[in-house]
ZAVEXTI-503631 format. One record per residue: residue number from 1; residue in one letter; x, y, z of N, C-alpha, C, O in turn. Coordinates in pm, whole numbers, plus 50000, padded with zeros to 5 digits. Atoms other than C-alpha are relative to their C-alpha. Example, Ala and Ser with C-alpha at 12.3 -4.5 7.8 and 13.67 -1.06 7.14 Angstrom:
ZAVEXTI-503631
(1,A,(50089,49881,50000),(51230,49550,50780),(50090,50120,50000),(50194,50118,50066))
(2,S,(49918,49881,49994),(51367,49894,50714),(49923,50109,50073),(49974,50220,50090))
end
This chain:
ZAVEXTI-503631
(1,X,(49954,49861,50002),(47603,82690,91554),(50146,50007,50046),(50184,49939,50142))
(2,X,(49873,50011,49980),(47961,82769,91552),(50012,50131,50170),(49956,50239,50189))
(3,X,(49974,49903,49902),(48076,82937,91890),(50044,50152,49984),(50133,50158,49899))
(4,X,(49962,49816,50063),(48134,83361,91848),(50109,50022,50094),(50120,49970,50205))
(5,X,(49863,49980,49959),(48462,83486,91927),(49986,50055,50189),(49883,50067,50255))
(6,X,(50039,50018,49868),(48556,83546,92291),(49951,50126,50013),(49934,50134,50135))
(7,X,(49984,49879,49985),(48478,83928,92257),(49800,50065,49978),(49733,50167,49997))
(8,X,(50146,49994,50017),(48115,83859,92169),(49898,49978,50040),(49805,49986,49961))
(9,X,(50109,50042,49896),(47882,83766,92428),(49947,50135,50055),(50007,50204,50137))
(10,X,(50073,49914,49903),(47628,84019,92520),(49863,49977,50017),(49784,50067,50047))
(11,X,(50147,50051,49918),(47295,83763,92593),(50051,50029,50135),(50170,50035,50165))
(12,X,(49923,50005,49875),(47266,83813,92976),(49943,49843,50055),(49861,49829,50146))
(13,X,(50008,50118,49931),(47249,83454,93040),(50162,49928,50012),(50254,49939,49931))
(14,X,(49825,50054,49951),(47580,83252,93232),(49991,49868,49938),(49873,49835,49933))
(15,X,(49959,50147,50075),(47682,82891,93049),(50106,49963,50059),(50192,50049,50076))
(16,X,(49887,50025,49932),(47930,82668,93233),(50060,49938,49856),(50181,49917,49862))
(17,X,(49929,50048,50151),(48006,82530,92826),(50098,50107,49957),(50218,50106,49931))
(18,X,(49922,49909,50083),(48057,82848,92704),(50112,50105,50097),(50188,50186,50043))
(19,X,(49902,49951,49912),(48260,82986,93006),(50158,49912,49993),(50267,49962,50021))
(20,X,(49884,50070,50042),(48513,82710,92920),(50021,50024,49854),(50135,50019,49808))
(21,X,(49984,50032,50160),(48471,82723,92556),(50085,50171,49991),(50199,50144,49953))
(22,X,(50019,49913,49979),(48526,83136,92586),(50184,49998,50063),(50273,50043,49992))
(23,X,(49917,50006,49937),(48818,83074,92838),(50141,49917,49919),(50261,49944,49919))
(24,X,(49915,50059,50125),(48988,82855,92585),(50070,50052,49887),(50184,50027,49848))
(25,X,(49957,49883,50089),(49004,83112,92330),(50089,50111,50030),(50174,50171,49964))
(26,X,(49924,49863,49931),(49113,83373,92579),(50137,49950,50052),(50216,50035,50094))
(27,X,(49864,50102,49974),(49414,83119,92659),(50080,49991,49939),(50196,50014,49976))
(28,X,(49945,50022,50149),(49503,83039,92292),(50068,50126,49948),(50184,50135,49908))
(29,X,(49960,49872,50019),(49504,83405,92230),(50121,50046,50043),(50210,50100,49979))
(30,X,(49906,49925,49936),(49712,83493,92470),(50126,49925,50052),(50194,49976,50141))
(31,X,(49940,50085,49916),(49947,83156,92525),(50138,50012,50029),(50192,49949,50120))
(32,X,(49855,49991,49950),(50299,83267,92520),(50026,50133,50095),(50112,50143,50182))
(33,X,(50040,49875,49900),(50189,83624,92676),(49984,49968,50217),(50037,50015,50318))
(34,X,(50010,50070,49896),(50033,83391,92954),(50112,49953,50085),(50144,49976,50202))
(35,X,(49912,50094,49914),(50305,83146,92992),(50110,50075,50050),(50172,50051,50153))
(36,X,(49865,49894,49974),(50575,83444,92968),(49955,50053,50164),(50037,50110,50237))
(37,X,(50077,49883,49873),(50374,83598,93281),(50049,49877,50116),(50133,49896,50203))
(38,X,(50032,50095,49936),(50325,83267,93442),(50156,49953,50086),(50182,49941,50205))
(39,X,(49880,50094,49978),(50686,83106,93417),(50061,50137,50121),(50107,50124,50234))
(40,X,(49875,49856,49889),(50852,83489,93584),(49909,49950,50131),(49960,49874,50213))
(41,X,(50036,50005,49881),(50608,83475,93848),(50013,49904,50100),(50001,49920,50221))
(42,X,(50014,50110,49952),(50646,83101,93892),(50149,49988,50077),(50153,49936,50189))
(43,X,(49851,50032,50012),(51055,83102,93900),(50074,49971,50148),(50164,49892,50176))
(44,X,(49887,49995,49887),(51153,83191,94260),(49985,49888,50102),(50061,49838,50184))
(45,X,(50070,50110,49851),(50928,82948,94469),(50049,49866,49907),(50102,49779,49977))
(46,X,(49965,50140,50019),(51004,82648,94238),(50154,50024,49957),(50199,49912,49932))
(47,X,(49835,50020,49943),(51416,82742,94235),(50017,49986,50137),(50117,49925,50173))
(48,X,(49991,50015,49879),(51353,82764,94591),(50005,49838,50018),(50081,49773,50089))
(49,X,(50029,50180,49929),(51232,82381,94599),(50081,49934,49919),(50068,49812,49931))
(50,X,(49877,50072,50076),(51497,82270,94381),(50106,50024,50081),(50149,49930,50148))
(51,X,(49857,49993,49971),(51787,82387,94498),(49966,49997,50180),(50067,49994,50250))
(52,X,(50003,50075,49886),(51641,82311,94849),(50041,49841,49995),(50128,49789,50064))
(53,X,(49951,50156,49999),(51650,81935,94751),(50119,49972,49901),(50125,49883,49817))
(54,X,(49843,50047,50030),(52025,81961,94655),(50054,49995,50124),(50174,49969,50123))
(55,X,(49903,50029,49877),(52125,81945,95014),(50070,49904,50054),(50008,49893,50160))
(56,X,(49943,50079,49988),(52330,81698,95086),(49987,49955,50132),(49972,50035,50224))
(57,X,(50093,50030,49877),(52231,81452,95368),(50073,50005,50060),(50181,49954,50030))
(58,X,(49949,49978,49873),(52330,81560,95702),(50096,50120,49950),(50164,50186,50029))
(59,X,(49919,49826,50027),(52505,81865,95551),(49887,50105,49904),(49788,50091,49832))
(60,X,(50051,49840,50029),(52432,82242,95478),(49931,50037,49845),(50004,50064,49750))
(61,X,(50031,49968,50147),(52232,82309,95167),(50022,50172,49947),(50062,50273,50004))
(62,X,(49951,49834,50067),(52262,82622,94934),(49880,50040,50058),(49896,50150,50007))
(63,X,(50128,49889,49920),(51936,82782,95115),(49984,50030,50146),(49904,50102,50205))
(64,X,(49992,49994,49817),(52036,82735,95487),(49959,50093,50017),(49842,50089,50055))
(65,X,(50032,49893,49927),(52040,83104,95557),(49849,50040,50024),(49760,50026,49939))
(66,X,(50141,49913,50037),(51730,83279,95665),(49962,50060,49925),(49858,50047,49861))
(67,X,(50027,49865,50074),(51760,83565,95510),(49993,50020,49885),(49962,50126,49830))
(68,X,(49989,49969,50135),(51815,83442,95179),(49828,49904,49990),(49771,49914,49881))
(69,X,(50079,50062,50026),(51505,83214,95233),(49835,50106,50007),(49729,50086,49948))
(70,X,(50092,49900,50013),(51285,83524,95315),(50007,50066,49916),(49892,50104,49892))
(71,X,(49992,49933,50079),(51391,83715,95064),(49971,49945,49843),(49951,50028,49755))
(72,X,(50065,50072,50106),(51295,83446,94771),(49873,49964,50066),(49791,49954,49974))
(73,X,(50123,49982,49940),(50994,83407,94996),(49887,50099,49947),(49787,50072,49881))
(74,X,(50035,49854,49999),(50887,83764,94989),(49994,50040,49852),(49901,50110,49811))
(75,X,(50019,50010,50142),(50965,83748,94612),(49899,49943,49934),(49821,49992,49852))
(76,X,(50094,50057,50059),(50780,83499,94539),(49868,50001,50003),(49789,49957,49920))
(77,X,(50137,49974,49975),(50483,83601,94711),(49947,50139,49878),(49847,50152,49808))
(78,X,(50066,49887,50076),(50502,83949,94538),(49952,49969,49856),(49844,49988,49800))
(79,X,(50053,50014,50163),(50569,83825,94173),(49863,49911,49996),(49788,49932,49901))
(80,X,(50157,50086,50047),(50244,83570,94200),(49913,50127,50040),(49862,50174,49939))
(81,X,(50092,49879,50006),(50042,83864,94310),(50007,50086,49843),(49928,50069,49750))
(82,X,(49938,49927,50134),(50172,84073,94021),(49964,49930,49892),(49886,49974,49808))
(83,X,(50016,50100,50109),(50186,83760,93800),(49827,50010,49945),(49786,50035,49831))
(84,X,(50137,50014,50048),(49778,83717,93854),(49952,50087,49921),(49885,50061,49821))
(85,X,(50119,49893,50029),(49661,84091,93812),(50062,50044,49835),(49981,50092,49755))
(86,X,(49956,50004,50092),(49898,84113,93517),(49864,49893,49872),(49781,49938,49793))
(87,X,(50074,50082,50042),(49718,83798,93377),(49848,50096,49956),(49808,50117,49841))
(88,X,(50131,49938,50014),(49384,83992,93421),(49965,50107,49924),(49863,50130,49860))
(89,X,(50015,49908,50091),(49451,84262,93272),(50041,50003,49819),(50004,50081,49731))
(90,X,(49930,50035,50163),(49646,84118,92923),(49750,49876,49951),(49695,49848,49844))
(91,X,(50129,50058,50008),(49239,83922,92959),(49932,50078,49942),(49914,50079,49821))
(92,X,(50081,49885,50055),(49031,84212,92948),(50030,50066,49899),(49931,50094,49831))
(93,X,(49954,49949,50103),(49209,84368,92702),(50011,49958,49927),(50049,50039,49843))
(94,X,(50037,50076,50068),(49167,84062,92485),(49834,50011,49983),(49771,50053,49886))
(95,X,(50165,49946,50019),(48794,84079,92561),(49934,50095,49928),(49844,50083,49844))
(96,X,(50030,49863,50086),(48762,84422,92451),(50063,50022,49893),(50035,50138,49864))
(97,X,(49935,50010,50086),(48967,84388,92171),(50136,50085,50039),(50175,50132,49932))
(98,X,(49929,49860,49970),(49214,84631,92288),(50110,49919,49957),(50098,49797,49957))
(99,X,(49820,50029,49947),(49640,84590,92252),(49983,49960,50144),(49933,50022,50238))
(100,X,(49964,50032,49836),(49730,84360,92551),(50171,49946,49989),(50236,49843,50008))
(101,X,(49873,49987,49910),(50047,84444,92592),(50064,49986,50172),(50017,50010,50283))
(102,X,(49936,50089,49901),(50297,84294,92817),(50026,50157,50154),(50002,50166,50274))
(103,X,(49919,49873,49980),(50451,84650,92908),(49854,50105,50099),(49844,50146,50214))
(104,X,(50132,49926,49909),(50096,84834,92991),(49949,49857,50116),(49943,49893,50234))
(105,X,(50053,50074,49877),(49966,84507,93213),(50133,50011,50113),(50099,50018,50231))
(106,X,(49945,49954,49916),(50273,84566,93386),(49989,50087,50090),(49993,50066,50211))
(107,X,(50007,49887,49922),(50241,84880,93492),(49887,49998,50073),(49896,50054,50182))
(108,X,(50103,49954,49948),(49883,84859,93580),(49994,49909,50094),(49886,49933,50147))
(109,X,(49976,50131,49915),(49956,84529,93825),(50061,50100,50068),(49991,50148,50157))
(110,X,(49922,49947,49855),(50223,84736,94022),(49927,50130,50032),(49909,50179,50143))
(111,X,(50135,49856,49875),(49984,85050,94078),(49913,49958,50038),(49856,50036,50115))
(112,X,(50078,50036,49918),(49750,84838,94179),(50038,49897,50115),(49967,49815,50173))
(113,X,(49891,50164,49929),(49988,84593,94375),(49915,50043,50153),(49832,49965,50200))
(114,X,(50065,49970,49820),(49859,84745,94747),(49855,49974,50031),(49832,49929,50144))
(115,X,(50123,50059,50017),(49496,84679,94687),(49978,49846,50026),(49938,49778,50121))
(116,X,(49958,50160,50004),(49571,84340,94556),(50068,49961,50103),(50019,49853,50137))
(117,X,(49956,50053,49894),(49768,84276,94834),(49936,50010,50137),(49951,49921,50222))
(118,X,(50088,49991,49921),(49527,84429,95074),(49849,49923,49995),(49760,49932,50080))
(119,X,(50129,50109,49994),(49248,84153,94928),(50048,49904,50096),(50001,49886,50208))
(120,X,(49945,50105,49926),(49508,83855,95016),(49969,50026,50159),(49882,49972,50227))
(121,X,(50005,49995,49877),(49544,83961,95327),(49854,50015,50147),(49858,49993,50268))
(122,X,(50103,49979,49954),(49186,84047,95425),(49916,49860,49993),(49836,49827,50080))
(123,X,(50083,50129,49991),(49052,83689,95292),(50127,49923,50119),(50064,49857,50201))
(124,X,(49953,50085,49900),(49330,83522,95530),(49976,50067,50140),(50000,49998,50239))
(125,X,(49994,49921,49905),(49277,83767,95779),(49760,49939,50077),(49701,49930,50185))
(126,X,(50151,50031,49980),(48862,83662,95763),(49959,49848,50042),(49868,49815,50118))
(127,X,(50010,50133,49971),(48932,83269,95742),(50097,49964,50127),(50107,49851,50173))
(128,X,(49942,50071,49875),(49148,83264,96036),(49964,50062,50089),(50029,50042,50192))
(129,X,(50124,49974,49870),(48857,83467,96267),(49894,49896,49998),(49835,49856,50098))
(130,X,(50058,50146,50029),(48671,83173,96099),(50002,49875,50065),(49917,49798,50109))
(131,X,(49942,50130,49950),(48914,82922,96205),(49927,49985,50137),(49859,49898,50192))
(132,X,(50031,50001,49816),(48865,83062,96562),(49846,50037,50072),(49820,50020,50192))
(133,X,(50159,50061,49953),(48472,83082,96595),(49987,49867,49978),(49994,49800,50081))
(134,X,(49996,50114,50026),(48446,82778,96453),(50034,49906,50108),(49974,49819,50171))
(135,X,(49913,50131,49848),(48674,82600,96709),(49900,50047,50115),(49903,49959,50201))
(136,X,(50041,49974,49848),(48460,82760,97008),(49887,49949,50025),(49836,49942,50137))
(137,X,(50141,50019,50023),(48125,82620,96829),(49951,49907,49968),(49834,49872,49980))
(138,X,(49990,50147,50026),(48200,82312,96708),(50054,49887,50008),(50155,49878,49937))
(139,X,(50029,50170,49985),(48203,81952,96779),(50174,49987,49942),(50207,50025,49830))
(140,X,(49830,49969,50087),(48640,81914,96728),(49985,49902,49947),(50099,49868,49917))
(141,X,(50036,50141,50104),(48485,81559,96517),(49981,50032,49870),(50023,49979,49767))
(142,X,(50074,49929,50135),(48284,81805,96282),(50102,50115,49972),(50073,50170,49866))
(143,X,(49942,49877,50017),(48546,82093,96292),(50088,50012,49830),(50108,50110,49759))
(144,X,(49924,49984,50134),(48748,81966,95970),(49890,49968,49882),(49926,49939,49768))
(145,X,(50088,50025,50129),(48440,81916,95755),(49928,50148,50013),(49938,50219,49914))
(146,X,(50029,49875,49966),(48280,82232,95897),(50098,50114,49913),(50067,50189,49821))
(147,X,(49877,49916,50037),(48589,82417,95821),(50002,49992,49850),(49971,50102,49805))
(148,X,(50025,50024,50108),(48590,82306,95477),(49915,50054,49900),(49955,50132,49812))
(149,X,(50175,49946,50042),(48216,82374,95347),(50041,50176,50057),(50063,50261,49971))
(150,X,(49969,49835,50057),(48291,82742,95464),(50124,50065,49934),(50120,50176,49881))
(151,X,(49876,49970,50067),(48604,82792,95335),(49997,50004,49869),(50082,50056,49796))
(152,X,(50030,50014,50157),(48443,82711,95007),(49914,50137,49976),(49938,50248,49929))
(153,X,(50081,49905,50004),(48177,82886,95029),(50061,50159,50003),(50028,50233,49911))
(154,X,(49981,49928,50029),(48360,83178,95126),(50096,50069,49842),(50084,50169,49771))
(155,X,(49894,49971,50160),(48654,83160,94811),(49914,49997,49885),(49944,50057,49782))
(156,X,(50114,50014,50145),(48339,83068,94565),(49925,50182,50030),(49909,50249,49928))
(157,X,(50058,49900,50000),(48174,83400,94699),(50101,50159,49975),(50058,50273,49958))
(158,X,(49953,49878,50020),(48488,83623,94661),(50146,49966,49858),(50252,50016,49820))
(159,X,(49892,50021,50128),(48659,83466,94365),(50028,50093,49900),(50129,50102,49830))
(160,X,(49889,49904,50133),(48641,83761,94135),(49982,50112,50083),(49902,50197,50045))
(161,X,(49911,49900,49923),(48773,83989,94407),(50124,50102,49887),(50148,50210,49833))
(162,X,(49833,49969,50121),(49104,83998,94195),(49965,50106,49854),(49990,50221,49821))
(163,X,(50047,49904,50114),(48941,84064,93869),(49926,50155,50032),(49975,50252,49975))
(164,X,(50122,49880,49939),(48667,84354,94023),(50133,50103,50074),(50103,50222,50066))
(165,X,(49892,49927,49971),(49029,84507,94185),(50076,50051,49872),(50101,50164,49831))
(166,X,(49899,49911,50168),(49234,84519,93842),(49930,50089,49969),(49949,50209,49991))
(167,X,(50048,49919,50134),(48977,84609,93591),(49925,50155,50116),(49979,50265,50114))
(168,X,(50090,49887,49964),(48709,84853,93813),(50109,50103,50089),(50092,50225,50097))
(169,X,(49917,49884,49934),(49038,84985,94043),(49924,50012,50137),(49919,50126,50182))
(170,X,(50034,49974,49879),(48865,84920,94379),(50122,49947,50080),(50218,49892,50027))
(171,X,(49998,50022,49881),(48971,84874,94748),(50018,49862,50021),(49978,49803,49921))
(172,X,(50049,50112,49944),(48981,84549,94909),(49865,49952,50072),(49802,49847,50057))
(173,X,(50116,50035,49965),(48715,84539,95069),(49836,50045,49949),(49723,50018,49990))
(174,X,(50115,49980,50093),(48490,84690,94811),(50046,49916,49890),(49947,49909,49817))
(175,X,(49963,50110,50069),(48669,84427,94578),(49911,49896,50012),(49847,49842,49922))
(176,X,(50022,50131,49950),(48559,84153,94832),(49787,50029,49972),(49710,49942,49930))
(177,X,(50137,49934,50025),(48185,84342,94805),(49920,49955,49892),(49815,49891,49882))
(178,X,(50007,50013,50131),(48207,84354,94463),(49955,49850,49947),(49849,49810,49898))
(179,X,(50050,50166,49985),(48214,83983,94449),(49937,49913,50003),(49907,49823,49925))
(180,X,(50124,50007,49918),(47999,83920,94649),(49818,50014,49906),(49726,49933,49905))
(181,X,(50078,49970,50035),(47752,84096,94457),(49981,49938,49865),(49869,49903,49828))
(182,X,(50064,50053,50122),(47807,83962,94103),(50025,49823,50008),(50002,49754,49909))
(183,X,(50025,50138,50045),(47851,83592,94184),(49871,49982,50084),(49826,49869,50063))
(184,X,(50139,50036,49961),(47514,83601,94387),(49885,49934,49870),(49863,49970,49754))
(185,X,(50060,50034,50104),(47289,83397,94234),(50024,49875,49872),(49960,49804,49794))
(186,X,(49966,50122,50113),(47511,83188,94043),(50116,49905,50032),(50212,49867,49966))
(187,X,(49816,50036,49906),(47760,83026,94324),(50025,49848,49927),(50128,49802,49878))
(188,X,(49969,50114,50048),(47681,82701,94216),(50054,49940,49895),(50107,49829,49893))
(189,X,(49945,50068,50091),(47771,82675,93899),(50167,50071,49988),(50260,50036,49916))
(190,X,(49834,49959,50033),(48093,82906,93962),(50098,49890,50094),(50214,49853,50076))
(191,X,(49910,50136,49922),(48172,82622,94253),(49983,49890,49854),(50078,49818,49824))
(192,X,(49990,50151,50068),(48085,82361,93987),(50115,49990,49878),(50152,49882,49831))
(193,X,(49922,49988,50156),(48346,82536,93654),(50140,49993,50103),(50245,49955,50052))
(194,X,(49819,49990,49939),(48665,82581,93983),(50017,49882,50041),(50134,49855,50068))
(195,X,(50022,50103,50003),(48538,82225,94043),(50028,49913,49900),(50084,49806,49925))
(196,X,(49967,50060,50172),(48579,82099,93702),(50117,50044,49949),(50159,49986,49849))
(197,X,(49869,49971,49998),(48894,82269,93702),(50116,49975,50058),(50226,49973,50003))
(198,X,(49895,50039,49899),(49081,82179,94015),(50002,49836,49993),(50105,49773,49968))
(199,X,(50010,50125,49973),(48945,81829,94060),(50114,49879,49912),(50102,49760,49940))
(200,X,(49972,50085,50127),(49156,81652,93777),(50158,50046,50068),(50252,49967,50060))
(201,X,(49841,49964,50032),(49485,81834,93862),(50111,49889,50104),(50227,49862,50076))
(202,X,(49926,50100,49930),(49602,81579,94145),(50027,49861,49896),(50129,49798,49867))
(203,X,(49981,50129,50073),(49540,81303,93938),(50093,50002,49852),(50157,49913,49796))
(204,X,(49899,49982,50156),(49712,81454,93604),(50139,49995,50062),(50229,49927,50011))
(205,X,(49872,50063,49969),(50001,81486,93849),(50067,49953,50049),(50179,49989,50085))
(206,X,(49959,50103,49971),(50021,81187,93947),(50063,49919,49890),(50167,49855,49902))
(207,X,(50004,50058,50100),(50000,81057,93619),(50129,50035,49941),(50222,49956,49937))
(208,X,(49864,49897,49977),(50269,81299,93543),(50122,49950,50021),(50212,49906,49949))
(209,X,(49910,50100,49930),(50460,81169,93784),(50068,49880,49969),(50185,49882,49931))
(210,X,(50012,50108,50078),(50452,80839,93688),(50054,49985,49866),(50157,49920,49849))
(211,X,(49953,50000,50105),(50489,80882,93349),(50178,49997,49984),(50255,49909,49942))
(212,X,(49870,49988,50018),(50824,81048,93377),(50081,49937,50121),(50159,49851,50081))
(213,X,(49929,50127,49885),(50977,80869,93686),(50116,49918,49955),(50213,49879,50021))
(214,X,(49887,50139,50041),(51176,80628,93471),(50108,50134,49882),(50192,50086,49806))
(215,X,(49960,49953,50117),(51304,80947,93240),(50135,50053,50090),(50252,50034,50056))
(216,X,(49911,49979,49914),(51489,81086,93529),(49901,50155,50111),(49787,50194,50087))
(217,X,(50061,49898,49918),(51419,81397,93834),(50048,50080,49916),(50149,50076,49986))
(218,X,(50007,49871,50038),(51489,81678,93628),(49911,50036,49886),(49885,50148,49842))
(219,X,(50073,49945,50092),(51269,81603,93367),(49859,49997,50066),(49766,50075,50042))
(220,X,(50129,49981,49901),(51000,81491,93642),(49977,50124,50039),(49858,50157,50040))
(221,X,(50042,49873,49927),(51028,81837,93792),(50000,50081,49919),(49987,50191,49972))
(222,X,(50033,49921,50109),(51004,82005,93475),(49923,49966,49926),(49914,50048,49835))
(223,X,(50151,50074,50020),(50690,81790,93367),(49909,50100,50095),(49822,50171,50045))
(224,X,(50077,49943,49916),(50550,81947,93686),(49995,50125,49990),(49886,50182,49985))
(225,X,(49988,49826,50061),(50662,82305,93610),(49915,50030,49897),(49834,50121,49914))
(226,X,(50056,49967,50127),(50525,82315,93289),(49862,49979,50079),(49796,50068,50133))
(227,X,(50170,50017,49956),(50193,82161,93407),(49931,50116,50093),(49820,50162,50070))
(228,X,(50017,49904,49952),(50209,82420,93680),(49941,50071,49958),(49822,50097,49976))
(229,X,(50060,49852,50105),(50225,82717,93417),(49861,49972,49934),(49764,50048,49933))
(230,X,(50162,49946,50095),(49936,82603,93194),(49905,50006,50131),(49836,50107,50142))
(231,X,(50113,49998,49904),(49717,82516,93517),(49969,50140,50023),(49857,50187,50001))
(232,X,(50013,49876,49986),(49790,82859,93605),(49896,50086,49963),(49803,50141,50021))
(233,X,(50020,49890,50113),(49725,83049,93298),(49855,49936,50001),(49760,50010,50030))
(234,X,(50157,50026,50056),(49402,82838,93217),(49894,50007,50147),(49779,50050,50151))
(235,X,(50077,49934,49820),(49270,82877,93613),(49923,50178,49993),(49808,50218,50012))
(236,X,(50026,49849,50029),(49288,83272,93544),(49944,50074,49904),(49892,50186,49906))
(237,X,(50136,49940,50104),(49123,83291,93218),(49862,49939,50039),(49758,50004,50026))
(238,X,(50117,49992,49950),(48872,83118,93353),(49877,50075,50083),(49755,50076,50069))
(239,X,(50036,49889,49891),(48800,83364,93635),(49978,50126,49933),(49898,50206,49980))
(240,X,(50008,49904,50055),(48846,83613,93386),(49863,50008,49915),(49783,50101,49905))
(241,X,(50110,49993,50132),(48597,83512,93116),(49873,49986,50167),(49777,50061,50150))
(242,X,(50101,49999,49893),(48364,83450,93477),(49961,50177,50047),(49854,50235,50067))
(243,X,(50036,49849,49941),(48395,83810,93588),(49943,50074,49931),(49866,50165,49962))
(244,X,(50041,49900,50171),(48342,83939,93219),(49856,49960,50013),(49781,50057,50023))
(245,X,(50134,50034,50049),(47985,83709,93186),(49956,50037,50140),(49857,50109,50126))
(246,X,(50090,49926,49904),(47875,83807,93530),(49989,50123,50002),(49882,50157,50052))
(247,X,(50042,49815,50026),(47885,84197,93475),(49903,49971,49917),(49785,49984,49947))
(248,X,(50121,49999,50119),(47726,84113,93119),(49842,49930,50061),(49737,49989,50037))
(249,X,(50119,50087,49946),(47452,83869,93287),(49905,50110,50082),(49788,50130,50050))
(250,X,(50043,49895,49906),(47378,84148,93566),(49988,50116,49987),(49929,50196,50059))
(251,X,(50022,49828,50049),(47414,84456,93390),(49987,50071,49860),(49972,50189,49830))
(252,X,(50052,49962,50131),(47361,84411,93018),(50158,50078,49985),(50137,50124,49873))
(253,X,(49883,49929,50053),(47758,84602,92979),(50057,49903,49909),(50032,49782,49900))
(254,X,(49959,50012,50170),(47922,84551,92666),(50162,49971,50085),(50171,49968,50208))
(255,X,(49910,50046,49913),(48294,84457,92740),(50119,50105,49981),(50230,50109,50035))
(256,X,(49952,49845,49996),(48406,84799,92634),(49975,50058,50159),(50056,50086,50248))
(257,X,(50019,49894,49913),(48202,84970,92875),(50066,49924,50109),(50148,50003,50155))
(258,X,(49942,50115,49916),(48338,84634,93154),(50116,50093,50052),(50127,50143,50164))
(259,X,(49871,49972,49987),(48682,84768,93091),(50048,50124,49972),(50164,50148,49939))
(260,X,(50025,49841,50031),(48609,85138,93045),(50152,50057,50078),(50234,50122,50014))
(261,X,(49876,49985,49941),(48909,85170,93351),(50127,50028,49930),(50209,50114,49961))
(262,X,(49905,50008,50089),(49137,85115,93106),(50062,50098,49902),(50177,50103,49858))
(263,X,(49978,49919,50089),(49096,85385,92892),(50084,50127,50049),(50113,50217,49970))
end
């Protein structure tokens, strides 16, 4: 049987095949949309680490100041926020067939920018009350494997935070809820598809690495850039096509009604 387009899934059963296969499409679809999103958001933190390692040894590099280092900081934090929910929304709007315009995911990323920024801050704000039970309870032998195992557990239980903020327009902490509620039930295999996703990327860039090494550093660090962007882009459709089949799995919605917000 040939696979049905990404816009067509409404069995309510989850597939870790067709969540990649699905996510692939929603990638392809959208790949210069993506990478256009990807590369802006990517720009300030990796000019930052470039033109950090032009400093000349034992003298002043072009980033000494503070103020210019907070302020590409502070950038860079916002555009990757922006960058993701952008991402999410040019998704859904693939899903549903809709126009996914560059121009409308814009806009709907920066009215939702305070939300989204009020998730970040609430999952670091949760793993570092974590950090500090943890330390008062456990064994400081077991504390970095401890630490670990929940740290998973919790990012596998609030991974489509992000998405459940764009598309539905919640809160943070009805985001983090949200979450909560539709990956119940199915953590394992959403740890096993960010598993099958992350696991490979050290070693590709190493390989990477390697490869170009003898070509020279600027094409090495633009090997890595690039690799960056797709990791990115294909990380976030994944999450996307995940958030889409867990509504459908749990609530029988169509990917109209999903992204009804929108209208």
């Amino acid at each position: 049987m040939t696979e049905p387009p990404i816009h067509a899934l409404t069995q309510s059963e989850f597939r870790i095949r067709r969540v990649f296969s699905r996510a692939w499409n929603l990638f392809t679809a959208n790949i210069w949309k993506f990478c256009i999103v990807t590369v802006v958001s990517e720009l300030p933190v990796r000019a930052y680490f470039l033109w950090a390692s032009a400093r000349p040894v034992g003298g002043p590099g072009p980033l000494d100041g503070s103020a210019i280092r907070t302020i590409i900081i502070v950038l860079a934090f916002v555009l990757m926020l922006l960058g993701q929910a952008v991402l999410v929304h040019i998704g859904f709007q693939t899903l549903r067939r809709q126009p996914a315009g560059l121009h409308a995911a814009v806009q709907e990323a920066v009215a939702g920018f305070f939300p989204i920024l009020g998730i970040f801050f609430a999952v670091c704000l949760l793993i570092f009350g974590m950090i500090t039970l943890l330390s008062s309870l456990v064994e400081r032998m077991l504390f970095a494997m401890v630490f670990m195992v929940v740290v998973i557990v919790l990012l596998v239980r609030w991974s489509l935070a992000l998405p459940a903020c764009v598309v539905e327009g919640l809160g943070p902490v009805d985001s983090l809820g949200r979450s909560a509620r539709l990956t119940k039930g199915h953590r394992w295999k959403i740890f096993g598809i960010i598993l099958l996703v992350c696991a490979p990327l050290p070693a590709v860039t190493a390989i990477l690495a390697a490869a170009t090494s003898f070509i020279g550093s600027s094409f090495q660090y633009l090997g890595q850039f690039v690799l960056g962007v797709a990791w990115i882009t294909g990380f976030n459709s994944v999450l996307t096509v995940i958030y889409h089949d867990m509504r459908v799995a749990n609530e029988g919605l169509d990917s109209g009604q999903i992204a009804s917000v929108f209208d």
